[in-house]
N, C-alpha and C positions, 0 to 999 in steps of 0.2 A: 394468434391471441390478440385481444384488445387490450386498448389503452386499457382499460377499466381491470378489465381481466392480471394484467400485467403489474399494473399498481395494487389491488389486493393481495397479487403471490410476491410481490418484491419485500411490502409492508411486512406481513405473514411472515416473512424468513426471519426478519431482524430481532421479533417476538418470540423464534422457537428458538433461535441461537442463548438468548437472555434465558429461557425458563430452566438454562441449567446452573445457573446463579444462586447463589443462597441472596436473600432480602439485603444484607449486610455487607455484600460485594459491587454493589450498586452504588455507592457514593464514593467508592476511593481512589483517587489519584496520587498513586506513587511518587510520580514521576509529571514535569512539566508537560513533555510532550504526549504522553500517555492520558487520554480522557476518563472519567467516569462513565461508567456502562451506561449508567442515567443521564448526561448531558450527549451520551449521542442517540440516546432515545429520544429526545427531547428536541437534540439541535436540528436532526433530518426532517422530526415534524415542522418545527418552525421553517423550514424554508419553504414548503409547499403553501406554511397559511402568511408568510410576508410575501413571498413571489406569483402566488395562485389567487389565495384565496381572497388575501386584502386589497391588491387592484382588478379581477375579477368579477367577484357579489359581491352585489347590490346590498348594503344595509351590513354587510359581515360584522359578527361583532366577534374580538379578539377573544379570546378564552382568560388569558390573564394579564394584561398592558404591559407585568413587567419582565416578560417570557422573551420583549424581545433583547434588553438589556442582559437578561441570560444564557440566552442559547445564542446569539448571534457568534459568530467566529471569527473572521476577520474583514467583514465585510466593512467600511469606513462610510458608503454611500450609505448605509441603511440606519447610523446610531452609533451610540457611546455604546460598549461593552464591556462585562470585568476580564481582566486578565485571563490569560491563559491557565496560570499558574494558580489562580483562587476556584479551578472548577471544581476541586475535592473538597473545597470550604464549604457547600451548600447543603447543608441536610436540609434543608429546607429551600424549593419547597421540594416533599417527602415523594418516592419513589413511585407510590401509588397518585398520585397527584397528575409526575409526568405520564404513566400510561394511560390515565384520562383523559390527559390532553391529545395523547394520541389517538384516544378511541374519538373524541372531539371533532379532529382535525380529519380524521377517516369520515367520518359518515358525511362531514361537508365537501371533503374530494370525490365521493364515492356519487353524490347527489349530481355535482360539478361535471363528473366525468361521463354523466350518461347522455349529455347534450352535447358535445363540443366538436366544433369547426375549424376554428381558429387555425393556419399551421405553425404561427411563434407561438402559441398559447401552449400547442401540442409539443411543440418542441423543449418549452419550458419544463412541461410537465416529463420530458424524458430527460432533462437535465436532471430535474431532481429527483428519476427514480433511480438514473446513475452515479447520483451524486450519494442516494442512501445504498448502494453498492458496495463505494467506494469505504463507507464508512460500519458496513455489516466487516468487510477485509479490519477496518481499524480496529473493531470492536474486540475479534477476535486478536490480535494480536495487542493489545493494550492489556487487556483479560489474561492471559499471557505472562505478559510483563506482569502485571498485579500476584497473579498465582508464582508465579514463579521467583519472588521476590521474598515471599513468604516465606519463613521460617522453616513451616511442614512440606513445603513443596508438595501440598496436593493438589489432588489430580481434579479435573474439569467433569470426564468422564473417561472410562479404562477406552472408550473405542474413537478418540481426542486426539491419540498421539498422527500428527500431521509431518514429523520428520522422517517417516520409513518409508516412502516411493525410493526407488533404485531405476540407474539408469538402463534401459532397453539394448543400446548397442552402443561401442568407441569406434565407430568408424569418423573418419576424417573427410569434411567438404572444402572441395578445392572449388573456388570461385574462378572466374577468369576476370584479368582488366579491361574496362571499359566504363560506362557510363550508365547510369541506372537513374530511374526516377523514384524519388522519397516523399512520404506522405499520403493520406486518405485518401483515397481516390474512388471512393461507394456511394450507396446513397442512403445506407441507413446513419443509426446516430454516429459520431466521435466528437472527442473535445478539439478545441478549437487551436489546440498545440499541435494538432495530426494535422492541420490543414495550411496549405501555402507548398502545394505540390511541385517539386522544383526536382532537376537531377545534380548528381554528384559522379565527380570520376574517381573510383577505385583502383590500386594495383593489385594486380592479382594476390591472393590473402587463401590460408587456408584458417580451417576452422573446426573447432571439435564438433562432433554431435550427442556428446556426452558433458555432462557438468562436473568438474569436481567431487568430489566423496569424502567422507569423512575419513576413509582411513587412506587418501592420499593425503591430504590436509593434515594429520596424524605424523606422517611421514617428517613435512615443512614444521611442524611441532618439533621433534625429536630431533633433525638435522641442527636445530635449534634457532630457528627462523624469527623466534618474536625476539633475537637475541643480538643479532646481528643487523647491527643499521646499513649494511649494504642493498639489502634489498625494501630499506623503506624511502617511502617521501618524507622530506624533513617536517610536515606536519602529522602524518604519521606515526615517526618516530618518538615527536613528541607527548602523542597521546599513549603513545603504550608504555613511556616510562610515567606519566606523569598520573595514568590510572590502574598503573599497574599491570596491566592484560599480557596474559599468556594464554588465553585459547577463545574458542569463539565464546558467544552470550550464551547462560545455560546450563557451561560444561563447568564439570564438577570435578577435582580426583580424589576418587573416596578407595583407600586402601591402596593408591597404586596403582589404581586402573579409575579410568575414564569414562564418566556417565552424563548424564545430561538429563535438562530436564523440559518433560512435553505434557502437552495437557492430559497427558495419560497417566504422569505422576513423571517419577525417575527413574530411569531405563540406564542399562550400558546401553554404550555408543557404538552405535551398528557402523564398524566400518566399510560396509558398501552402502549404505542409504548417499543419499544426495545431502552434501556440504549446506548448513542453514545458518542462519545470522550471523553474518560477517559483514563487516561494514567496506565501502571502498577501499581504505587504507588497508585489509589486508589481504581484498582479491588482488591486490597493487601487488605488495609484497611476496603472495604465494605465486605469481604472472611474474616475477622478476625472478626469483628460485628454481621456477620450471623454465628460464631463460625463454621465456615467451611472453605473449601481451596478452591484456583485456583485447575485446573486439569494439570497434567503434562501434554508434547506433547505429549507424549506415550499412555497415559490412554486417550486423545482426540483421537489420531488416531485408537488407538484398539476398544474405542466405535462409531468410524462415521459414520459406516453404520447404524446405530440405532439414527440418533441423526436430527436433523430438523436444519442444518448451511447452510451459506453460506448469512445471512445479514448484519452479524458484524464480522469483524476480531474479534480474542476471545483472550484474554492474558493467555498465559497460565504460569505454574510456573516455566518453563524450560529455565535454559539457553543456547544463540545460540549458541551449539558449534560443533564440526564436527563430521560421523559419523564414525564408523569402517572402515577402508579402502579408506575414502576421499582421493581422489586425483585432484588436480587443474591444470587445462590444461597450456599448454605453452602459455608465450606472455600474450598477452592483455586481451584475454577472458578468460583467470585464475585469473583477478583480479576481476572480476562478483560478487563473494559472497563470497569466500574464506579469505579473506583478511578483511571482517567486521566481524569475529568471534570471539568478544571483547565486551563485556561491552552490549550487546543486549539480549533481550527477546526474546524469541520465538511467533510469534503468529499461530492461524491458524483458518483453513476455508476461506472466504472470505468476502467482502463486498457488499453494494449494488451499490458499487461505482466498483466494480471489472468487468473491462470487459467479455464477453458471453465467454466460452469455455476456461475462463483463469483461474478453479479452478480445485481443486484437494485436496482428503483427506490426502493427504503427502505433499501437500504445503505447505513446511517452511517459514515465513514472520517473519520481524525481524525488530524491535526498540528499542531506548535505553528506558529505564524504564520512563522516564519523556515529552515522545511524545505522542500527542493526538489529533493532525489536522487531522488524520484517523479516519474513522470510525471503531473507537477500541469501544467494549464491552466486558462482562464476563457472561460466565455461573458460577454455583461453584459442587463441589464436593466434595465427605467426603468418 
């Protein structure tokens, strides 16, 4: 497929995920960390027409000068921008506005993409169709959070519900000790967290090939696990008395039995599906009950050829930090990932919210321990 090729279907997906939107579901932000359907409409176009289009063409003229004080994120080289937390304050400008800019900023990439040589240029241009990836996976689960916040708890579409894969098999991979190499080691794209290929020495470690379940988790429920500060981290503990939590994001008990809610609407809770939004503190605690561990990043990535992923982000017990020989580019696109290597968890694999062709068993994903609007799960290992 060609660049050209590949940026029309990448764009195209973002737009058919959105037309199941009412008009009205497009400017709200619940939640800080949660975006409007329309600012990540808006903010994946802006980074093609600051990073493409404007040092690029010749003559470009901007669509609207103050799109970029808008839509920028957290970039500091590129401008002043509004808070994170004022993105649901913007009715204006109006929803049809931003998909203009999008059709906009399309016809000038599309013009753009039928010439080019360049390989940074090309490479930029795969930054940011992975970077609108990344952000199709948010849209969806931010949309989520908004629906599922709501009052009626309705449904997205009846064929939406994304929590009902089940695991394939519970056999057990036994690794041996030794020394392995970590890191991207290809020559197509990855972000620049996967690179600084270095080895690690492992003790021998086994490992599930199965993830958690909701009606093992069910189990750690009723033993009375959110209950009992033996099996928390003392930040942890702190957060489940301090917001109250006794079960994962979602779940609901209505009559006595336990439901949950998916963009399908509100379902019972399939005790064999695969275990969804829970944050690190309590694949910690459910890893400390089953008298086993999370798995390091190292010991996920040295078993993933042997392992059945890619439904649930997995938490593993690494912190994000950088690897041997990291180095973070000049300007704007060094501030990507390099600069959240603080206070983050490692996760990995992917989800079933994670766009086609956007995983990798050296994909580094990263939140702070107490995030769980992802479709975050755990396998464990010993």
């Amino acid at each position: 497929m060609s660049l050209l090729e590949n940026y029309q279907q990448i764009r195209q997906k973002t737009i058919e995920f959105c037309s199941l939107l009412e008009i009205e579901d497009y400017a709200i932000q619940v939640v800080d960390f949660a975006s409007p359907a329309k600012w990540h409409l808006a903010h994946t176009t802006w980074f093609f027409e600051t990073f493409i289009l404007k040092n690029q063409v010749k003559d470009y003229q901007e669509f609207d000068k103050n799109f970029n004080y808008l839509f920028n994120s957290y970039y500091n080289n590129v401008g002043k921008r509004i808070l994170q937390n004022n993105r649901g304050n913007m009715s204006r400008p109006s929803t049809s506005k931003v998909l203009d800019y999008r059709k906009y900023v399309d016809v000038k990439m599309q013009e753009f993409l039928k010439d080019i040589a360049d390989k940074k240029v090309i490479d930029l241009v795969t930054l940011g169709l992975n970077h609108e990836q990344q952000h199709q996976e948010l849209l969806i689960t931010d949309v989520k959070y908004m629906l599922g916040h709501n009052p009626l708890l309705p449904s997205l579409d009846s064929a939406f519900n994304l929590v009902k894969d089940s695991n394939i098999d519970t056999k057990k991979i036994k690794i041996k000790a030794g020394i392995y190499e970590i890191g991207y080691q290809g020559n197509d794209f990855c972000y620049d967290n996967e690179l600084g290929v270095h080895k690690v020495y492992v003790d021998d470690f086994e490992i599930n090939n199965h993830l958690i379940t909701n009606g093992e988790y069910l189990e750690f429920m009723n033993s009375g696990g959110y209950s009992d500060f033996n099996f928390w981290l003392d930040e942890g503990w702190t957060w489940v008395n301090n917001d109250k939590i006794n079960a994962p994001m979602y779940w609901h008990k209505i009559d006595n039995e336990w439901h949950y809610y998916t963009l399908a609407g509100l379902q019972k809770v399939d005790k064999n599906a695969i275990l969804s939004h829970i944050n690190y503190y309590e694949a910690s605690a459910f890893a400390e009950w089953k008298g086993m561990r999370l798995p390091t990043e190292f010991e996920w990535e040295i078993a993933s050829n042997n392992l059945d992923w890619g439904k649930r982000w997995e938490w593993t017990n690494s912190a994000y930090l950088a690897y041997p020989r990291f180095e973070k580019e000049n300007g704007a696109v060094g501030e990507y990932n390099g600069k959240f290597m603080s206070n983050k968890m490692v996760l990995r694999g992917a989800s079933v919210a994670t766009s086609k062709n956007h995983s990798r068993n050296t994909y580094r994903n990263f939140f702070h321990s107490s995030d769980r609007w992802q479709f975050t799960g755990l396998r464990l290992a010993k």
